[in-house]
C-alpha positions as CSV (number, residue, x, y, z in Angstrom):
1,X,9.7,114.0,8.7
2,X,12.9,115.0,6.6
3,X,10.6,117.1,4.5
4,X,9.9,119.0,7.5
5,X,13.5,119.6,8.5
6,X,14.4,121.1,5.3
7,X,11.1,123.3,5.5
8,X,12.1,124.6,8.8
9,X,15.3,125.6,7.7
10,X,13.8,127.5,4.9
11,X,11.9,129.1,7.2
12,X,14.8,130.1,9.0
13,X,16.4,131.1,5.8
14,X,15.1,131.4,2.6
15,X,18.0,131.8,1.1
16,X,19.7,128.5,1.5
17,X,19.6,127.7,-2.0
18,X,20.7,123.8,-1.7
19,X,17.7,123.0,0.6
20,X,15.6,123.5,-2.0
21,X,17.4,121.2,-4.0
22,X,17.8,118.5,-1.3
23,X,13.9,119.1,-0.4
24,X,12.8,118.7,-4.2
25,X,14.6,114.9,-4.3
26,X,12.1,113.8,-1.2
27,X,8.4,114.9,-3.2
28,X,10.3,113.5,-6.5
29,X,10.3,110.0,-5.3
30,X,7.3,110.3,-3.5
31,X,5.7,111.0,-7.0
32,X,4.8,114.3,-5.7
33,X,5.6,116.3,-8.9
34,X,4.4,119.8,-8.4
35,X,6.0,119.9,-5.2
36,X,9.5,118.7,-6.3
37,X,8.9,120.8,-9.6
38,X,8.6,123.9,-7.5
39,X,11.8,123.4,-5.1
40,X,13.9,122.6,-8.7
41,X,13.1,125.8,-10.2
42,X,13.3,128.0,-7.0
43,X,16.8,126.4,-7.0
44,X,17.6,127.1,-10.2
45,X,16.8,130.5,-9.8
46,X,19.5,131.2,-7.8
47,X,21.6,130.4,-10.4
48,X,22.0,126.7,-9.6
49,X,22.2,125.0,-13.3
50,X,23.6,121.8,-12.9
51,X,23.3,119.6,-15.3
52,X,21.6,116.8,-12.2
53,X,19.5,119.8,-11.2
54,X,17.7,120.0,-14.8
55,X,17.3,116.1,-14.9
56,X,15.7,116.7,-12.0
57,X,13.5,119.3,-12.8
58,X,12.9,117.4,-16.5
59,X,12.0,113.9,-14.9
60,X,9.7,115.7,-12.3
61,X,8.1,117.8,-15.6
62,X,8.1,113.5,-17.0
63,X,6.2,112.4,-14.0
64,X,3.7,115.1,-14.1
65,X,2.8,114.6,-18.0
66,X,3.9,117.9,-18.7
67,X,6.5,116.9,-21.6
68,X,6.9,120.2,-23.4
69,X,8.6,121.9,-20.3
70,X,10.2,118.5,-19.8
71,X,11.6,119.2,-23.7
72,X,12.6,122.7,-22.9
73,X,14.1,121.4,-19.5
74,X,16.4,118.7,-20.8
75,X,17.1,121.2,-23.7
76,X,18.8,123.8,-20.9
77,X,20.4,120.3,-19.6
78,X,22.2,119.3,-23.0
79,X,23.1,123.4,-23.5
80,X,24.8,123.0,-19.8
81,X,26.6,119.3,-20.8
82,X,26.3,118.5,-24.3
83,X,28.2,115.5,-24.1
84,X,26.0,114.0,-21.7
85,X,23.9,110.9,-22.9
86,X,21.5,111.1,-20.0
87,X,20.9,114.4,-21.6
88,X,19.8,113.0,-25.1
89,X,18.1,109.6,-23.6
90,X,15.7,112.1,-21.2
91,X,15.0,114.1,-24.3
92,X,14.0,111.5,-26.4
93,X,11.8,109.6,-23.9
94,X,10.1,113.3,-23.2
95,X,9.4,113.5,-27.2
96,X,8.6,110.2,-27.1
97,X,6.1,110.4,-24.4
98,X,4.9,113.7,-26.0
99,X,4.0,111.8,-29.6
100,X,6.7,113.5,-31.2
101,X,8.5,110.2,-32.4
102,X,10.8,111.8,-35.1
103,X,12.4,113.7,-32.8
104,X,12.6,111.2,-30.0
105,X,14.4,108.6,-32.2
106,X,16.6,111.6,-33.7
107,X,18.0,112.0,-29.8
108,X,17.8,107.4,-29.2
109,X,20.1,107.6,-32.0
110,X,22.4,110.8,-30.9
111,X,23.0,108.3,-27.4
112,X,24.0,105.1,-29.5
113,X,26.3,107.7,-31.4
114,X,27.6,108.9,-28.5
115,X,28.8,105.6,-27.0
């Protein structure tokens, strides 16, 4: 039903940029990935780049299986915050995932470093 609102609104206006960011949250948890995946990066494209906004995007790229966007993703995320351990513990679970295992326990150990 929420979904709906926010749809309607877009309709109204397609360029209220945070809708699209409060409608991608809603498919997200409802493991609809494309969906949330699409809303993230029409978000983004208005020149939203918050650091939340590409964990976001990276852990909707995660739930899909897609893991080399998800790579590039959380990349853009630790170019936006590079101080941010989220950053590095996302990017190592997407290597990780993606069977690159050097590179995910180069970024585990950049997190442990960082704390």
């Amino acid at each position: 039903m929420v979904l709906e609102y926010f749809t309607k609104a877009l309709d109204l206006n397609p360029d209220l940029a945070v809708v699209y960011e409060k409608r991608g949250i809603l498919p997200y948890f409802q493991k609809e990935y494309h969906r949330a995946i699409q809303d993230f990066q029409k978000y983004i494209q208005f020149g939203r780049t918050t650091g939340e906004t590409y964990r976001m995007l990276g852990l909707a790229y995660l739930g899909s299986q897609s893991y080399e966007p998800a790579i590039n993703i959380f990349t853009g995320m630790i170019k936006t915050e590079p101080k941010c351990t989220v950053a590095y513990a996302n990017w190592a679970e997407a290597y990780r995932l993606g069977g690159q295992y050097d590179e995910a326990i180069r970024d585990a150990t950049r997190v442990i470093n960082y704390r």
